[in-house]
N, C-alpha and C positions, 0 to 999 in steps of 0.2 A: 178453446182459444183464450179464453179469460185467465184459466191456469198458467197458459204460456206467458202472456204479458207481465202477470203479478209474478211468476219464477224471474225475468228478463229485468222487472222494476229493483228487485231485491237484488240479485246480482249485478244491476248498475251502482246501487249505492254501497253496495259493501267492494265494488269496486278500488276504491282509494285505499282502503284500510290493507286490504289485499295485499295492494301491492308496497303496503308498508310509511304509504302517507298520511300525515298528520293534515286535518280537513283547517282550509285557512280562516285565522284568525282575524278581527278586525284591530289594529292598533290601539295600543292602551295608550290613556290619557299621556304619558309621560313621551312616548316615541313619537305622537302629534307632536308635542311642546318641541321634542328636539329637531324636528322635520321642521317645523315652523323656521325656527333660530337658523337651521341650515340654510334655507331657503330668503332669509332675510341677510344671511352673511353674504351668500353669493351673487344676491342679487346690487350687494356693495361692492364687491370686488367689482363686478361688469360694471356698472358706472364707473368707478377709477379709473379700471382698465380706459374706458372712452375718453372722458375727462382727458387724460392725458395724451393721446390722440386729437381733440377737437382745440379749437380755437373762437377767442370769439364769443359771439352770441350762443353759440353753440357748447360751451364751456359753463356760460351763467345759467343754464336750463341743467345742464346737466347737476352742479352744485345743486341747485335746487332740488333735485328728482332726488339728490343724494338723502338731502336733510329732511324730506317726505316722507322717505321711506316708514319713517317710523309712526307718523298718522294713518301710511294704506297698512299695513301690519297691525296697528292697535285693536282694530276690531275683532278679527282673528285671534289674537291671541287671548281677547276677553270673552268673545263666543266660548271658546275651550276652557278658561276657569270657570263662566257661569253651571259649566254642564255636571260639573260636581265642586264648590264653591268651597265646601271645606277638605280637599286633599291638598297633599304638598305640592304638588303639579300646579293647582291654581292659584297656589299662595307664588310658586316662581312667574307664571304669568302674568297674576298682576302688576309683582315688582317690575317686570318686563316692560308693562302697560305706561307706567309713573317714572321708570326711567329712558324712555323712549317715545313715550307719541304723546307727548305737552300739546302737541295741536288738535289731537283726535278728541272725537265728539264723544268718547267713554274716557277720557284722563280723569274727569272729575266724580266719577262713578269708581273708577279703578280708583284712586287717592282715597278716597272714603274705605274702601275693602280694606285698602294696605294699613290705613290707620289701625281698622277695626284690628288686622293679625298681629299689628305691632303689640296693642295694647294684653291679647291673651294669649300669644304666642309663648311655649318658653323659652327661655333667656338663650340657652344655647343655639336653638335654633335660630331664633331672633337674629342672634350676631353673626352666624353664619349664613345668612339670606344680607344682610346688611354689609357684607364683604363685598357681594358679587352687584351693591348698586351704589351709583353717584349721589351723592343728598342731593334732596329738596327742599324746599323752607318745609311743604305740608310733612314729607317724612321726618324732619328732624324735629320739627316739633310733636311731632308725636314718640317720638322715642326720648326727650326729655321729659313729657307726663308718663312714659312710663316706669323710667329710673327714678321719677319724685313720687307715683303710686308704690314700687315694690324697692324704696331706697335701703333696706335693709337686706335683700337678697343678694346673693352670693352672685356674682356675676353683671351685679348692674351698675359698676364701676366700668368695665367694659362698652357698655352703651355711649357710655357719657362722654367715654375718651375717643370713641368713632366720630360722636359727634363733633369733640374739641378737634380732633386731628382734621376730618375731611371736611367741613364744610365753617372752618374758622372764620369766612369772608360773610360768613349769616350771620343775622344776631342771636340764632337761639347756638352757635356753634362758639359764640363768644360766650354766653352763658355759661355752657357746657366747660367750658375752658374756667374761668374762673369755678367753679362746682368743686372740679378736678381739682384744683389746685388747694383749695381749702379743706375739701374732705378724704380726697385721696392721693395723700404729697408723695406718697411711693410706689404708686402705679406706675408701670415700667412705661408707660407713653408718656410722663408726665415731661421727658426733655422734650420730642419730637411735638407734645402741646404746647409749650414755650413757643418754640422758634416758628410754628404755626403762629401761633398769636403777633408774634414780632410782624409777620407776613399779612395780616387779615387788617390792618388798616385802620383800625377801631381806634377812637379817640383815646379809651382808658387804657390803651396797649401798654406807650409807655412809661406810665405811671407805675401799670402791673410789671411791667419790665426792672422798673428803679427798684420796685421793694422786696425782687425777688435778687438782685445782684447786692442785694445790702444783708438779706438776711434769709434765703433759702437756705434749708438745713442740708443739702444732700449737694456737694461738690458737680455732680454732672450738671443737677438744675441749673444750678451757678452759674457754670460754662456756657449753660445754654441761652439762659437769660441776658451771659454780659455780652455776646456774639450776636443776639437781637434786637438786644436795646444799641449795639456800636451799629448795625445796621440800617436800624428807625432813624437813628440821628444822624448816618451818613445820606439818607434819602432826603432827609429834609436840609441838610446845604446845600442838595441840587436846586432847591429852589430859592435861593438866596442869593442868585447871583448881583441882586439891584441894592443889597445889604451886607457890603464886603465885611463889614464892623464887625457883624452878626454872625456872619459866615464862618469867619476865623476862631468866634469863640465855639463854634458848636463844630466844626472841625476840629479842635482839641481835645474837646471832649471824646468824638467820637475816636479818636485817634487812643485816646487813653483807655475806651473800654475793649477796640479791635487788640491791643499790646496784651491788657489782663486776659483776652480771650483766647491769645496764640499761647501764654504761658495754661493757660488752666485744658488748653487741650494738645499739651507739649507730649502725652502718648495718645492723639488721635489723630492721624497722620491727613485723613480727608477734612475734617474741620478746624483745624489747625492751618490747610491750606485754605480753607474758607475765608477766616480771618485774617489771612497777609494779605489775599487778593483786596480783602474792601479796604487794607489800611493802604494798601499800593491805588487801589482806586481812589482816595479823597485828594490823590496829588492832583486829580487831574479836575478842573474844575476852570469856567469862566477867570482872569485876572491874573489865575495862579502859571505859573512857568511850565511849560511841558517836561515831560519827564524825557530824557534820554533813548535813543530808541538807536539800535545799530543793527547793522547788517548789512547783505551782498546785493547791488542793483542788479537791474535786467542783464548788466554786461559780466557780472558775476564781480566786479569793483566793490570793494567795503567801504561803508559810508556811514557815517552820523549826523543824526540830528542835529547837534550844535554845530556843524560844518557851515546851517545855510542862517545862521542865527544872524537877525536883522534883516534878513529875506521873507517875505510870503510864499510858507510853504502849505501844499494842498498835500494830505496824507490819503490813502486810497489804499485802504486795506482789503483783500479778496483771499480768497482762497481756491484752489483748485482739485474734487475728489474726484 
């Protein structure tokens, strides 16, 4: 009888093989991480989907359930880097952790890791993990101690310019920005740094702006710099309306650098319409005259602006997709 069972045992287990299957595997580190991600995507779609069905109180809970999500997912995704800390798997989940769950009780445990891969990662990889995340103050400054530890290495020009391009609105992304500009004047992001910089608000913008339209060596900088600095200076007569005096002079100006900026990007047919749109927008401002506006009313009649001129006119612009 004993013989029968142990024949019965063996031929149950060589059962599977038999019939030509492969005995199941448990999931590797990398198809959890992408299960994970799937299961965090879709669990966004279904709040949208509701969202936009609900009303209401029922609308503000749901936002909120939205912007959670990424605290009940943090932990899971750090459980799964802990389990093997140094593969490539846990170096995408951490990033995952630091650009998503700011409110989870491991952010500050995950930001510390991230530092740690930024710092000994190589470079290539480095910048290829740094593509697929939004900065943070703690990522970005650690990826400028590591382009000022390895400032010699082939590749960490790159760093710098991630930092100058995405997170220009930081201070270490303003840093990065000027770095760039002094040590690497021909790095092919050095325009798209400019006109970031024009955008990030920073007190020394347009200073950096003026002595790059005065004296950048590379014609694109130029363009780039005169179209950010007419833009810095058109934002700032929006706030001049109680300083007509003032207003008028820095509206010339900036009228003078949008004109240098349509001729210098006279074969770039999108930034080129960049700079007519802001020299057509300084007309319009608190004091100054409306511009001319025509077109068909509701009754399909053609009509102008200066038609109802010495009238209170209410303008109501909409659209219909």
């Amino acid at each position: 009888m004993k013989w029968v069972c142990g024949c019965l045992a063996i031929v149950l287990l060589a059962w599977p093989a038999a019939r030509g299957e492969e005995p199941k595997k448990d999931p590797s580190a990398k198809e959890r991480y992408d299960a994970l991600v799937k299961e965090f995507q879709t669990k966004q779609r279904e709040i949208v989907a509701q969202f936009q069905k609900a009303k209401g109180e029922e609308q503000a809970k749901l936002r909120e359930e939205y912007f959670g999500l990424g605290k009940d997912f943090a932990e899971k995704f750090f459980k799964l880097a802990e389990e093997d800390p140094k593969s490539s798997t846990a170096a995408d989940a951490y990033f995952w952790v630091v650009q998503n769950g700011s409110q989870s009780s491991v952010y500050k445990k995950a930001t510390d890791k991230v530092s740690g891969l930024i710092a000994d990662m190589p470079l290539k990889e480095l910048a290829q993990k740094l593509n697929m995340v939004q900065p943070t103050p703690a990522v970005t400054d650690a990826v400028l101690k590591r382009a000022e530890k390895d400032a010699k290495e082939m590749g960490v020009a790159d760093l710098i310019a991630w930092a100058a391009t995405r997170a220009s609105y930081l201070p270490a992304g303003q840093k990065a920005a000027q770095i760039l500009l002094e040590k690497y004047p021909d790095h092919s992001a050095i325009a798209q740094v400019v006109m970031a910089l024009g955008q990030s608000g920073s007190p020394d913008a347009e200073k950096t702006l003026r002595k790059l339209v005065e004296s950048a060596p590379k014609e694109n900088v130029k363009a780039a710099a005169t179209l950010a600095l007419a833009k810095v200076l058109s934002n700032r007569v929006n706030n001049l309306n109680d300083n007509p005096t003032e207003a008028d002079k820095l509206t010339a100006e900036a009228e003078k650098h949008f004109k240098a900026a349509i001729e210098l990007y006279k074969d770039n047919a999108a930034q080129k319409r960049a700079a007519e749109s802001g020299l057509k927008a300084l007309a319009i401002r608190v004091g100054k005259e409306a511009p001319e506006i025509k077109g068909p009313d509701l009754d399909g009649k053609d009509f102008k602006l200066s038609d109802y001129r010495g009238k209170v006119v209410m303008l109501d612009f909409w659209g219909n997709w």
